[in-house]
TORRO-357072 format. One record per residue: residue number from 1; residue in one letter; x, y, z of N, C-alpha, C, O in turn. Coordinates in nm, 3 decimals, always signed. Each point is the difference from the previous one (the first is absolute). Layout:
[NUM; A; [X; Y; Z]; [X; Y; Z]; [X; Y; Z]; [X; Y; Z]];
...
This chain:
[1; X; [+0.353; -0.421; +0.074]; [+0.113; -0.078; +0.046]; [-0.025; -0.146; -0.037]; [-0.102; -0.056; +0.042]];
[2; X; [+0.205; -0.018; -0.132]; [+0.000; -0.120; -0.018]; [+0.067; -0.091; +0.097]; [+0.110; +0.033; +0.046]];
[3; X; [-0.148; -0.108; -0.023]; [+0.075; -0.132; +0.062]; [-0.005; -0.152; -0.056]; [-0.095; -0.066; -0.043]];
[4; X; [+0.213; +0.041; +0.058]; [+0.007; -0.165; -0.051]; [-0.069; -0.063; +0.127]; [+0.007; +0.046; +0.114]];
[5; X; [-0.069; -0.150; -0.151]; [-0.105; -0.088; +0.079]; [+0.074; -0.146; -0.015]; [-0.013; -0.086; -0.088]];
[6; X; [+0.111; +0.089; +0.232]; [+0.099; -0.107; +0.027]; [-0.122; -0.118; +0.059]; [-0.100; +0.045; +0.056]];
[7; X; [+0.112; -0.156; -0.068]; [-0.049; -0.103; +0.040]; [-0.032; +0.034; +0.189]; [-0.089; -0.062; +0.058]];
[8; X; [+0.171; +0.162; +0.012]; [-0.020; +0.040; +0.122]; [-0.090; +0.046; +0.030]; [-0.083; -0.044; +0.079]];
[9; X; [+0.082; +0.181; -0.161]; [-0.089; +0.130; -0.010]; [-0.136; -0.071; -0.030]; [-0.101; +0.054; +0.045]];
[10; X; [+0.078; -0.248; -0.163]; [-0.102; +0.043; -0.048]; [-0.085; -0.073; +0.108]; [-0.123; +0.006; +0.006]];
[11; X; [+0.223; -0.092; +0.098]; [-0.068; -0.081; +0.107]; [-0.074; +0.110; +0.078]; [-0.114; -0.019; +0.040]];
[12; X; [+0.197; +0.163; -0.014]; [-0.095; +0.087; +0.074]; [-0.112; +0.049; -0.054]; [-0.108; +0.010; +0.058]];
[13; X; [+0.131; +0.021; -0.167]; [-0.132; +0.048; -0.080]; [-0.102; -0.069; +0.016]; [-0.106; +0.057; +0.029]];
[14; X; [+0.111; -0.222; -0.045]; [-0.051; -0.051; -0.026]; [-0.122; -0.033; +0.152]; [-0.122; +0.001; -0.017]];
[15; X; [+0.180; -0.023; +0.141]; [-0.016; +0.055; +0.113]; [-0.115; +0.116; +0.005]; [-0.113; -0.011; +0.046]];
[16; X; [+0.159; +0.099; -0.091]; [-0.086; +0.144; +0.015]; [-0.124; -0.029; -0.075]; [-0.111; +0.027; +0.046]];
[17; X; [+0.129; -0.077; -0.150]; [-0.122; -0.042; -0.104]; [-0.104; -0.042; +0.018]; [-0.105; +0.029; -0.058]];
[18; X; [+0.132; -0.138; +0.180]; [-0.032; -0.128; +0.037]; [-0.088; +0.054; +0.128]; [-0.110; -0.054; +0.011]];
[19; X; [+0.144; +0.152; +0.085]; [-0.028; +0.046; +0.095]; [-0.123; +0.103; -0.054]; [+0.018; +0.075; -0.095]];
[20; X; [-0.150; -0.082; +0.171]; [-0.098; +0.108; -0.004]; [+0.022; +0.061; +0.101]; [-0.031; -0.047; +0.109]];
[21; X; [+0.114; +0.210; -0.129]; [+0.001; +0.056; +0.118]; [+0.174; +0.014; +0.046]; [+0.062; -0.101; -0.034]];
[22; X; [+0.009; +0.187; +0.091]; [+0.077; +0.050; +0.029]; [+0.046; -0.095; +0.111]; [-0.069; -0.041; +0.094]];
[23; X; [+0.245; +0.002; -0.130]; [+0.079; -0.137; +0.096]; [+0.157; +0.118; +0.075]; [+0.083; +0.050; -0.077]];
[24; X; [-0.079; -0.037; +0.175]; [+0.170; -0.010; +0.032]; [+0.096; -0.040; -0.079]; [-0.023; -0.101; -0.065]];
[25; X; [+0.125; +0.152; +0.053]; [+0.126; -0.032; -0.042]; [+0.053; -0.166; +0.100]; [+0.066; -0.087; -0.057]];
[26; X; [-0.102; +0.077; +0.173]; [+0.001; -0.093; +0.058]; [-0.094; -0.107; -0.037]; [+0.038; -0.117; -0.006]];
[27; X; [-0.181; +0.160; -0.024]; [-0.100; -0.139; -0.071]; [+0.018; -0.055; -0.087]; [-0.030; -0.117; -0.026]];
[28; X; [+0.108; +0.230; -0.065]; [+0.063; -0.099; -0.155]; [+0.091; -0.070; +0.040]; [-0.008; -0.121; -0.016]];
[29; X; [+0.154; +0.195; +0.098]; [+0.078; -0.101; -0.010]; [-0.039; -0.098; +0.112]; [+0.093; -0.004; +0.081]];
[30; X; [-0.173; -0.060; -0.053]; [-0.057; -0.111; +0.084]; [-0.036; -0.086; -0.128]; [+0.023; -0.121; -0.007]];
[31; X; [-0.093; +0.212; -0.110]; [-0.049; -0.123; -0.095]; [+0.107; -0.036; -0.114]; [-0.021; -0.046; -0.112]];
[32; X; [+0.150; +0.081; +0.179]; [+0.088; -0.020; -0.119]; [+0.145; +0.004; +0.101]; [+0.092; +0.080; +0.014]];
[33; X; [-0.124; -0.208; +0.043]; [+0.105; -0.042; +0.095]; [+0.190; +0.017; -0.052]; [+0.096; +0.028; +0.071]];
[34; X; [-0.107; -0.065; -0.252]; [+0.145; +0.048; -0.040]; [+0.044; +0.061; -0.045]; [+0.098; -0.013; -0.074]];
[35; X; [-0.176; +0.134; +0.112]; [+0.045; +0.171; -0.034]; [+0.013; +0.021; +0.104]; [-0.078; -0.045; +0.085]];
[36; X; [+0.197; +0.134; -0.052]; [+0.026; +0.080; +0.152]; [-0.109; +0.096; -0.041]; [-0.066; +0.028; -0.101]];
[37; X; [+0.079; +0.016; +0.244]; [-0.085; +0.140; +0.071]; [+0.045; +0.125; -0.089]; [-0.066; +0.090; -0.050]];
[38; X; [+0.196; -0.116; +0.050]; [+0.077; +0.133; -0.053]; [-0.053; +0.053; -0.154]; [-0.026; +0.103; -0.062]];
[39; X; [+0.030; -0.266; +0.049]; [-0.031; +0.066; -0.201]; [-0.125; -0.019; -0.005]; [-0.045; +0.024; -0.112]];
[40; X; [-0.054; -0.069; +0.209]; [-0.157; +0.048; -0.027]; [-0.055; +0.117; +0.026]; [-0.107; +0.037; -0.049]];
[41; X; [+0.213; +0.064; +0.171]; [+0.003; +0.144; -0.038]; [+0.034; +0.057; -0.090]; [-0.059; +0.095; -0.050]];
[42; X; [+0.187; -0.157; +0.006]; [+0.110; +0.113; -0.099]; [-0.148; -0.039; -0.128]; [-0.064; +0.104; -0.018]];
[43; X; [+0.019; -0.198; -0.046]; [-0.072; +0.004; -0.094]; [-0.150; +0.059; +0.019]; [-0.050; +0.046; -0.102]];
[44; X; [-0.002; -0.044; +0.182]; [-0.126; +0.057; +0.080]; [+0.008; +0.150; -0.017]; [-0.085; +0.076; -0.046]];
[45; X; [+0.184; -0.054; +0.085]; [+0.063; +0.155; -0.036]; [+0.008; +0.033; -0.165]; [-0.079; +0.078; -0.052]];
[46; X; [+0.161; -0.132; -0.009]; [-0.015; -0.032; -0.122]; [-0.118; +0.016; -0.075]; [-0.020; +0.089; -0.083]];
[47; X; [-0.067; -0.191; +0.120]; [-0.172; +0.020; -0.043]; [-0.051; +0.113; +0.002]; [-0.059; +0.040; -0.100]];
[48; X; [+0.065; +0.009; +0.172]; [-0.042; +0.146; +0.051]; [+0.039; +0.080; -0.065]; [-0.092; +0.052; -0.063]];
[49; X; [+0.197; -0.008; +0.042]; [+0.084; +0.048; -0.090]; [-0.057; +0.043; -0.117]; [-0.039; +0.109; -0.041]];
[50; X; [+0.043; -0.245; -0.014]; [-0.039; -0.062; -0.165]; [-0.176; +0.018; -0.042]; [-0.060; +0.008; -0.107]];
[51; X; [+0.019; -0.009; +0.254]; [-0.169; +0.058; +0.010]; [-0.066; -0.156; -0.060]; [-0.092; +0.012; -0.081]];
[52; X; [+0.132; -0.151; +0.117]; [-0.031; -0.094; +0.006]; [-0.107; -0.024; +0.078]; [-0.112; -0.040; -0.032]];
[53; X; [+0.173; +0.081; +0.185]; [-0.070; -0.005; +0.141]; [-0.007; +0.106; +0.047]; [+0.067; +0.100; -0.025]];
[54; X; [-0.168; -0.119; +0.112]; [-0.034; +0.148; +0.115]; [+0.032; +0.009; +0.135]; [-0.089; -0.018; +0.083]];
[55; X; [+0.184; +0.039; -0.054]; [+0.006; +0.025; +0.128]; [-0.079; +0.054; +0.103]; [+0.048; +0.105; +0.041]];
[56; X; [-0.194; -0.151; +0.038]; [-0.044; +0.041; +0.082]; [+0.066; +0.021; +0.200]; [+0.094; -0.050; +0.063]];
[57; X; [-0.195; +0.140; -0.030]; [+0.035; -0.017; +0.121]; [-0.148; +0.047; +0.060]; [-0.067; +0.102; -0.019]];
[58; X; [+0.040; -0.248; +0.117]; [-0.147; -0.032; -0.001]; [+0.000; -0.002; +0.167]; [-0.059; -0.090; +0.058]];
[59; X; [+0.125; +0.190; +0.010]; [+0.045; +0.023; +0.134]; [+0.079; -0.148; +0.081]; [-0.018; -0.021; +0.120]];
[60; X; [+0.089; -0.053; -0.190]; [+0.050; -0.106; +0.094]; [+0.140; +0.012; -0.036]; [+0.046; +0.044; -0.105]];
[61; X; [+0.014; -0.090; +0.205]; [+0.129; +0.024; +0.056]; [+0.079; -0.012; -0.145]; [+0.070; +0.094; -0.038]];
[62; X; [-0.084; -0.214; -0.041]; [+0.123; +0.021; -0.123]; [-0.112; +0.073; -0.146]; [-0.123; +0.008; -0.005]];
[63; X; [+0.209; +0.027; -0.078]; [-0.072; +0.086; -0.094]; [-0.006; -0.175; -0.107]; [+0.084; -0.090; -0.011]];
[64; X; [-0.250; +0.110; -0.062]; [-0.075; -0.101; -0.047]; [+0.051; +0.023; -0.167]; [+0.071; +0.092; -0.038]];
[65; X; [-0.119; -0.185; -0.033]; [+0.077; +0.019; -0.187]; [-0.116; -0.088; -0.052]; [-0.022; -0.106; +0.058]];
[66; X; [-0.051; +0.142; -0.160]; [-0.103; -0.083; -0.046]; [-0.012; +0.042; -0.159]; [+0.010; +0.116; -0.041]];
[67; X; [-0.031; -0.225; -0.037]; [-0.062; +0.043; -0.103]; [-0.097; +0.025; -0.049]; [-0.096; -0.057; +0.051]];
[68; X; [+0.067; +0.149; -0.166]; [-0.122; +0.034; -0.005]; [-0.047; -0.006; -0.138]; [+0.014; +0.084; -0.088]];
[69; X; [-0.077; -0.209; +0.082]; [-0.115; -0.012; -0.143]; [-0.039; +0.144; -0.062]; [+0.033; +0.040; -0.112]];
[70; X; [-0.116; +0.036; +0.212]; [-0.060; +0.091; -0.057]; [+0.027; +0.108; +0.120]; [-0.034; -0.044; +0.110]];
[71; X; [+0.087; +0.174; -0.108]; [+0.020; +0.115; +0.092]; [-0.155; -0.007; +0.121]; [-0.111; -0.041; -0.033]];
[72; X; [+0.134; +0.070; +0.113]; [-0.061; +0.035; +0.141]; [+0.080; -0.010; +0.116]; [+0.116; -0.033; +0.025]];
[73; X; [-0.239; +0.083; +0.056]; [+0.061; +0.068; +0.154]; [-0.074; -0.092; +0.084]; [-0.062; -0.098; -0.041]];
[74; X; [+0.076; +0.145; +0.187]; [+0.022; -0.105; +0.114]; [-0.107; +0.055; +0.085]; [-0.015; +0.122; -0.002]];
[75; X; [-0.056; -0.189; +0.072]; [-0.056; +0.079; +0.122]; [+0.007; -0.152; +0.130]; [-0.036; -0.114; -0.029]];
[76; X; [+0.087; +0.155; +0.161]; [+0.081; -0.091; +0.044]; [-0.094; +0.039; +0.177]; [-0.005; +0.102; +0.069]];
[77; X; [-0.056; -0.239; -0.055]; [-0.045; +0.007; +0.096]; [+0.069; -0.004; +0.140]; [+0.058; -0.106; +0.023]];
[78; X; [-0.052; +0.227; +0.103]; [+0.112; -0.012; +0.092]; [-0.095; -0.093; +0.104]; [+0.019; +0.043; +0.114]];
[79; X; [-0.081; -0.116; -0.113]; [-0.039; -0.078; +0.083]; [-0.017; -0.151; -0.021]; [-0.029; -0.078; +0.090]];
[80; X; [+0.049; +0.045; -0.219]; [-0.012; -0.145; -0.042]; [+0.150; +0.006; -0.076]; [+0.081; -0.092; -0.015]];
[81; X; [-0.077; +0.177; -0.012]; [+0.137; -0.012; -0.116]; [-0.033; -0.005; -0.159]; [+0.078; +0.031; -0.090]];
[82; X; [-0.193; -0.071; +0.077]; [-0.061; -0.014; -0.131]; [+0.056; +0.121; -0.100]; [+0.039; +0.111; +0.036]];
[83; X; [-0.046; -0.156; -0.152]; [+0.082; +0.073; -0.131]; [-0.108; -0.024; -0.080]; [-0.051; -0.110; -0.017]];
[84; X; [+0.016; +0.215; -0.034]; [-0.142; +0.038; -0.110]; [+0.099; +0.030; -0.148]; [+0.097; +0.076; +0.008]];
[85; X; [-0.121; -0.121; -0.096]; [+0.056; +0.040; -0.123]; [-0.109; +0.136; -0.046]; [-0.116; +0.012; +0.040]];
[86; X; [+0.174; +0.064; -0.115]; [-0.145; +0.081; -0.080]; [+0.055; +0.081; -0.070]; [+0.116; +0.032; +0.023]];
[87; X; [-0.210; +0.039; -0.155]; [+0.066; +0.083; -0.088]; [-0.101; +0.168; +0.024]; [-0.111; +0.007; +0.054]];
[88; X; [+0.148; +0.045; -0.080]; [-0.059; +0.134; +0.043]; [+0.073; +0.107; -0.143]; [+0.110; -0.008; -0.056]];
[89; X; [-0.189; +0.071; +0.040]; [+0.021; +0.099; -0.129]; [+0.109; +0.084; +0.037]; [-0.036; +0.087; +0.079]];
[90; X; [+0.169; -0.082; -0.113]; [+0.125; +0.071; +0.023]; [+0.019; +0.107; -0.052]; [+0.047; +0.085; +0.075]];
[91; X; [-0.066; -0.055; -0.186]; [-0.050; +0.174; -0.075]; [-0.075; +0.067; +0.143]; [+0.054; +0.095; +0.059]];
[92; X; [-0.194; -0.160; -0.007]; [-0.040; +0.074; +0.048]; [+0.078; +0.062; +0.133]; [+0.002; +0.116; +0.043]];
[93; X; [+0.072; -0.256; +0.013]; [+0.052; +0.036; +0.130]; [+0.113; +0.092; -0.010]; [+0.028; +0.079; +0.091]];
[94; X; [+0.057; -0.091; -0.238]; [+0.105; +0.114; -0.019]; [-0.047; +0.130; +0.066]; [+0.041; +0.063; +0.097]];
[95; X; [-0.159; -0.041; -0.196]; [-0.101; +0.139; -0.009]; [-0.010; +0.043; +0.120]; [+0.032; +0.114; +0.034]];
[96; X; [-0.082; -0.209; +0.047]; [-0.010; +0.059; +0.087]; [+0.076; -0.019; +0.136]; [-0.057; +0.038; +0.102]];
[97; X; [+0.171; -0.088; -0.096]; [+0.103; +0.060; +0.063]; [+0.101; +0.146; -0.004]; [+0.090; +0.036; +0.077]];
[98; X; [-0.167; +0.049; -0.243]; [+0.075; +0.115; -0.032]; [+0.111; +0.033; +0.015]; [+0.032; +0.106; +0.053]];
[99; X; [+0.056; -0.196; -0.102]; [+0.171; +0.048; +0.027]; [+0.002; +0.062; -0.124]; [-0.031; -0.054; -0.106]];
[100; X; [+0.064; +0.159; +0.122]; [+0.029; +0.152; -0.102]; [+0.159; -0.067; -0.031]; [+0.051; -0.083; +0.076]];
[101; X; [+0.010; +0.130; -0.189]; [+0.111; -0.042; -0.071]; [+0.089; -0.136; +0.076]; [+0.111; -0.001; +0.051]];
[102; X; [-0.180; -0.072; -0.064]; [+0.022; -0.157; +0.015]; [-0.047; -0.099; -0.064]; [-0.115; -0.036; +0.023]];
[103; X; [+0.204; -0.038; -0.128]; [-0.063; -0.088; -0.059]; [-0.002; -0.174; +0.069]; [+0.105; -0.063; +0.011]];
[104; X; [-0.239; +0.004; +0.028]; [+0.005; -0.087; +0.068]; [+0.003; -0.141; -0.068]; [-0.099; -0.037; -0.063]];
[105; X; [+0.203; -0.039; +0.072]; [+0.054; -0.097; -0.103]; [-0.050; -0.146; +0.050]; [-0.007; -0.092; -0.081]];
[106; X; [-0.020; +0.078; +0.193]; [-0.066; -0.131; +0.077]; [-0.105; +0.101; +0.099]; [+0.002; +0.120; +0.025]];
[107; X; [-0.092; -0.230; +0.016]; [-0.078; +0.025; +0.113]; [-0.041; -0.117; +0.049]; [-0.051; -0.091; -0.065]];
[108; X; [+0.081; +0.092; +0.216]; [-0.002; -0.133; +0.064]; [-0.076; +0.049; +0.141]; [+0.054; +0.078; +0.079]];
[109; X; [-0.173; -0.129; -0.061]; [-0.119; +0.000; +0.101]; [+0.009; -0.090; +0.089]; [+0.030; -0.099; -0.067]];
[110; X; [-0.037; +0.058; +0.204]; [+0.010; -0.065; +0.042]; [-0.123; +0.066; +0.123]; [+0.031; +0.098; +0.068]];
[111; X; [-0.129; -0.147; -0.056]; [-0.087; +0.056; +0.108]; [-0.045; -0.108; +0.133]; [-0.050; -0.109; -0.026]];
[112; X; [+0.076; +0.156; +0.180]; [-0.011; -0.073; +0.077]; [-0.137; +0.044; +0.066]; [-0.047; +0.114; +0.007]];
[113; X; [-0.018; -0.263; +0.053]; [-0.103; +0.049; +0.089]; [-0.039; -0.109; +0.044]; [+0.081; -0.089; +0.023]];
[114; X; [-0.229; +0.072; +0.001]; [-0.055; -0.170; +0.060]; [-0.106; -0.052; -0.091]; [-0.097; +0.065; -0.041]];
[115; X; [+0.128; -0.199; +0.012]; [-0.084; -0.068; -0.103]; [-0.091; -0.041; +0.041]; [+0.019; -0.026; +0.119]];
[116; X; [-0.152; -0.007; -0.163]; [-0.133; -0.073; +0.056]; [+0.033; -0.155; +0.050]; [-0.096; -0.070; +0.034]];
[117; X; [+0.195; +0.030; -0.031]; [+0.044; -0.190; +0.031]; [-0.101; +0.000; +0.127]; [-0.041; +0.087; +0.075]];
[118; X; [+0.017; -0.253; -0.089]; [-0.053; -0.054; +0.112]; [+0.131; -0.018; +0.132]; [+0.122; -0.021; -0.007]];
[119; X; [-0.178; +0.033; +0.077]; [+0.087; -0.054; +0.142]; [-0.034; -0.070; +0.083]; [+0.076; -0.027; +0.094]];
């Protein structure tokens, strides 16, 4: 899927780029006070779409959109909140999830637990 990259779209992109780590549809449009809300979804959606951006969901209330330099998964601490980036061998994890006549076209990991942080 192609998309034209309106001077709007490229303020969001540009946003996502800029960000290490997965923002709200609400955090962007905070950093881009003269874009409505509306069209930082309708294009957010868009991204996604177009396989620009990734739509995560990293257990908090609105679903997260981040870009990604290079593919990996999440492991998301439920006691600090902390967000671990990491890459893990995806052939293998296909394998061994064994879905018999299913071809798996993304794989998106997201693992929760408690991180070593100081307190």
């Amino acid at each position: 899927m192609e998309i034209k990259l309106t001077p709007k779209r490229q303020s969001i992109l540009s946003v996502l780029r800029a960000h290490h780590g997965a923002l709200s549809a609400t955090e962007v449009h905070a950093k881009l006070a003269d874009i409505d809300l509306v069209t930082v979804y309708r294009n957010l959606d868009l991204f996604v779409k177009a396989k620009l951006i990734k739509q995560v969901n990293l257990g908090t209330d609105e679903m997260l959109y981040e870009y990604q330099n290079q593919p990996h998964h999440h492991a998301v601490c439920t006691d600090c909140d902390k967000v671990i980036h990491f890459t893990a061998p995806d052939e293998k994890i296909k394998k061994l999830l064994g879905l018999q006549n299913f071809d798996v076209e993304e794989l998106e990991l997201t693992v929760k637990g408690t991180c070593r942080h100081k307190g």
